[in-house]
N, C-alpha and C positions, 0 to 999 in steps of 0.2 A: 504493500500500500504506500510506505513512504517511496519506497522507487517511481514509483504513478507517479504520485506528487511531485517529484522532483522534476522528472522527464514534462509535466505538464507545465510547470512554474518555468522550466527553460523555452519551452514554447510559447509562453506568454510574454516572455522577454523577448525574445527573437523580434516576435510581432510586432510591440513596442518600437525594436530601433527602425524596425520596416518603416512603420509609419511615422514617426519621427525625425525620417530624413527624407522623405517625399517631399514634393516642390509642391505647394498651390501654385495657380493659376493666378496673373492679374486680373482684374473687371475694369474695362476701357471707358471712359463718359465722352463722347460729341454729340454736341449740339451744336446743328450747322446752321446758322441765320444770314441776313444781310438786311441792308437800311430800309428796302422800300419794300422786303419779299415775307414778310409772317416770321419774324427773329424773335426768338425767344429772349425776354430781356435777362429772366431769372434759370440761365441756360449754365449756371455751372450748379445750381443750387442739391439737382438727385446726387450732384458729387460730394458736395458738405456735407449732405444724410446722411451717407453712407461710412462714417464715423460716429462711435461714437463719443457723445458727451463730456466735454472736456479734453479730448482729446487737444494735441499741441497746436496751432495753428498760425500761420502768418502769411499776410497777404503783401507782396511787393508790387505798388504801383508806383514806382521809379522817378516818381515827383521831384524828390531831392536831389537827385542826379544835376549835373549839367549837364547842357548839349554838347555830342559829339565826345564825351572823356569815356574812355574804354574802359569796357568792364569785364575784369576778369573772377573776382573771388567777392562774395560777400557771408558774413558769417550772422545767422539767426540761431540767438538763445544759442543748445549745442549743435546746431546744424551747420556749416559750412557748405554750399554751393561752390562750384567752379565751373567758372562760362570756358567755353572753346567753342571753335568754327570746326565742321566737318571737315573744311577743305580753303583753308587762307590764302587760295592766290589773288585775291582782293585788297586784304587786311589781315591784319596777325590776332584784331580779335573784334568781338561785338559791340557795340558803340551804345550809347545812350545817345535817343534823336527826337528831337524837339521840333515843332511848325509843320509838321505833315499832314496835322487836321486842319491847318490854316487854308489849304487848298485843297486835300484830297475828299471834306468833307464838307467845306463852306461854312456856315455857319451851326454847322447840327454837331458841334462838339459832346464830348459825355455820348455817344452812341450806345443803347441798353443803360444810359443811366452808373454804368461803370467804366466805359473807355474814355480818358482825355489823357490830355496834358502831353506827359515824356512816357515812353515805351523806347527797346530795344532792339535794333535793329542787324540783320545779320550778314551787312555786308558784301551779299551778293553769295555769300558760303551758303551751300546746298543743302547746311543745316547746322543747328544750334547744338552743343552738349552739357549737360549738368550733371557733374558726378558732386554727389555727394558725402561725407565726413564727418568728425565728431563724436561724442559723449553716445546723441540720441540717433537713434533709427528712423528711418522719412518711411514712412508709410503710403503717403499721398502726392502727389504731384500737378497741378494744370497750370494752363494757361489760355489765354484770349490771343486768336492769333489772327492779324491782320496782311492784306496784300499792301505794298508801300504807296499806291495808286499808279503805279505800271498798265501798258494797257497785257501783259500777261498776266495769265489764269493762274491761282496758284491753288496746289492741292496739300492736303499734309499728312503724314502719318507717324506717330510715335515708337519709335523702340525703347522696350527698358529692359533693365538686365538688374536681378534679384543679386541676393550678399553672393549667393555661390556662384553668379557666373550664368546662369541661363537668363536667357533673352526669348522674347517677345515682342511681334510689330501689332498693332491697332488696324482695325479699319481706317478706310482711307475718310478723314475729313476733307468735304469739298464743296464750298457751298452751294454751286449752280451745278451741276454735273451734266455732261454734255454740249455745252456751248461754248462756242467761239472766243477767238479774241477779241478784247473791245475795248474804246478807250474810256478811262475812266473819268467820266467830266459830267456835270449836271445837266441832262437834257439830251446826254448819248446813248438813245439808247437803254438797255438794263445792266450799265457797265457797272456801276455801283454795287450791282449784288455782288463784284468781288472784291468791293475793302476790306468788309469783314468777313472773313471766312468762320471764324464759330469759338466755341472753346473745345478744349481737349486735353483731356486728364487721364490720371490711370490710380488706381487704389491698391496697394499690394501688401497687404497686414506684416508680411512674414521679411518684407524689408526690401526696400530698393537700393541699388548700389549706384547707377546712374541712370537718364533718360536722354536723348538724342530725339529733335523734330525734324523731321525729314521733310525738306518740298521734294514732293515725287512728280509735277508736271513740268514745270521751267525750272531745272536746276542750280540756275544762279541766274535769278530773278530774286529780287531785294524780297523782303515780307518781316514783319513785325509782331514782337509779342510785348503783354502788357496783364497785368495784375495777375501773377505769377504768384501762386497757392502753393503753398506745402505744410504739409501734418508731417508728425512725428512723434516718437515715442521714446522712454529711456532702453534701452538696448537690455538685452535679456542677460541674464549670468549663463556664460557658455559651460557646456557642461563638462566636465575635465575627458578628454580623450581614453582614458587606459581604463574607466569606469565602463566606456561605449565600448570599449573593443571588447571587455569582459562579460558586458552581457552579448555583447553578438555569438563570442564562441562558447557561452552557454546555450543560446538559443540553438546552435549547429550541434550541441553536443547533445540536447532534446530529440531534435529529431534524427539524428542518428541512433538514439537510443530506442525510440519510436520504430522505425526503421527495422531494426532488427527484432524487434515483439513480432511487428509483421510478419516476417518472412519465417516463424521459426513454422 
């Protein structure tokens, strides 16, 4: 009987580090809008739900910035951010840019009542990257991402990549999907519906290591992000290594014990 038990108790270990080293999956949020097409204003908000309750939270809309100073690292609470370009043969890095609403949107600044002022723009790099650092673990990640008023279409998609190293890309955000080039100017047209492309988040409990926005239509064609969310959490106690290997080759030693009941 204690043999049972024993051979049972290493099987329930085993199971244990199974499932304790499996990956969840992220949960992606887009919400595609533009000015004149049915935009959601409270289009990042299913993404705040999806936390809960005090959870850490900070929202960067880039006000304080001056125009045009490069931004490479910013540190919230224990979070640490670091900006890079996918591909710098533009610029060496992303810039804070200021007066783009002055013309790209005329007088209807605040678009959804959250877009104004300074946002971040990327230079013509075919995409933004934020690895993140620190004490706390980022849980969450979005952004508000705009075209620079180009007359290219611009589409996005997010990659992120969890503490160990696996990655995942998003559906494609895109606000008009199927239509042409167009210029973007008041009265051309429905060019407008590509200032704002939407927002685009991703929620991953078990931890992000970095996130990368990819323009996947005009690869270096300018576009802009702006009130840039991140949650986060204090970082779990890692569990000592030689504890984990000691119940894995119990759980092996179960069911080889198992194993051989069978066969006699």
């Amino acid at each position: 009987m204690k043999k049972r038990l024993v051979v049972y108790g290493c099987i329930i270990f085993s199971a244990f580090f199974l499932v304790t080293t499996s990956y969840a999956e992220p949960i992606f949020f887009l919400t595609e809008g533009y000015k004149n097409g049915g935009a959601d204003v409270n289009g990042d908000k299913k993404f705040q739900n999806s936390f809960a309750s005090g959870t850490a939270f900070v929202e960067e809309d880039f006000n304080n910035f001056v125009h045009d100073d490069p931004i490479t690292s910013q540190t919230y609470g224990d979070v640490t951010v670091d900006f890079s370009l996918t591909d710098n043969w533009n610029a060496q890095t992303a810039r804070i840019h200021d007066g783009w609403w002055n013309w790209a949107t005329g007088s209807s600044q605040g678009i959804y009542g959250v877009l104004s002022g300074k946002a971040v723009k990327n230079m013509l790099s075919p995409g933004i990257s934020f690895d993140f650092t620190g004490k706390d673990v980022v849980t969450g990640f979005g952004v508000w991402i705009m075209d620079d008023g180009s007359h290219h279409r611009d589409a996005f998609t997010m990659t992120v990549t969890d503490l160990q190293g696996n990655s995942w890309v998003s559906p494609k955000l895109d606000a008009d999907p199927g239509t042409g080039d167009e210029v973007i100017f008041e009265g051309a047209g429905d060019g407008y519906k590509h200032v704002i492309d939407g927002f685009l988040a991703v929620h991953l409990e078990e931890g992000i290591k970095s996130v990368t926005i990819n323009e996947v239509l005009t690869p270096k064609s300018s576009f802009i992000f702006d009130h840039m969310q991140i949650y986060s959490k204090p970082a779990p106690e890692p569990v000592p290594e030689p504890a984990t290997g000691i119940l894995f080759a119990l759980g092996l030693l179960g069911f080889a014990q198992l194993k051989k009941r069978w066969n006699r």
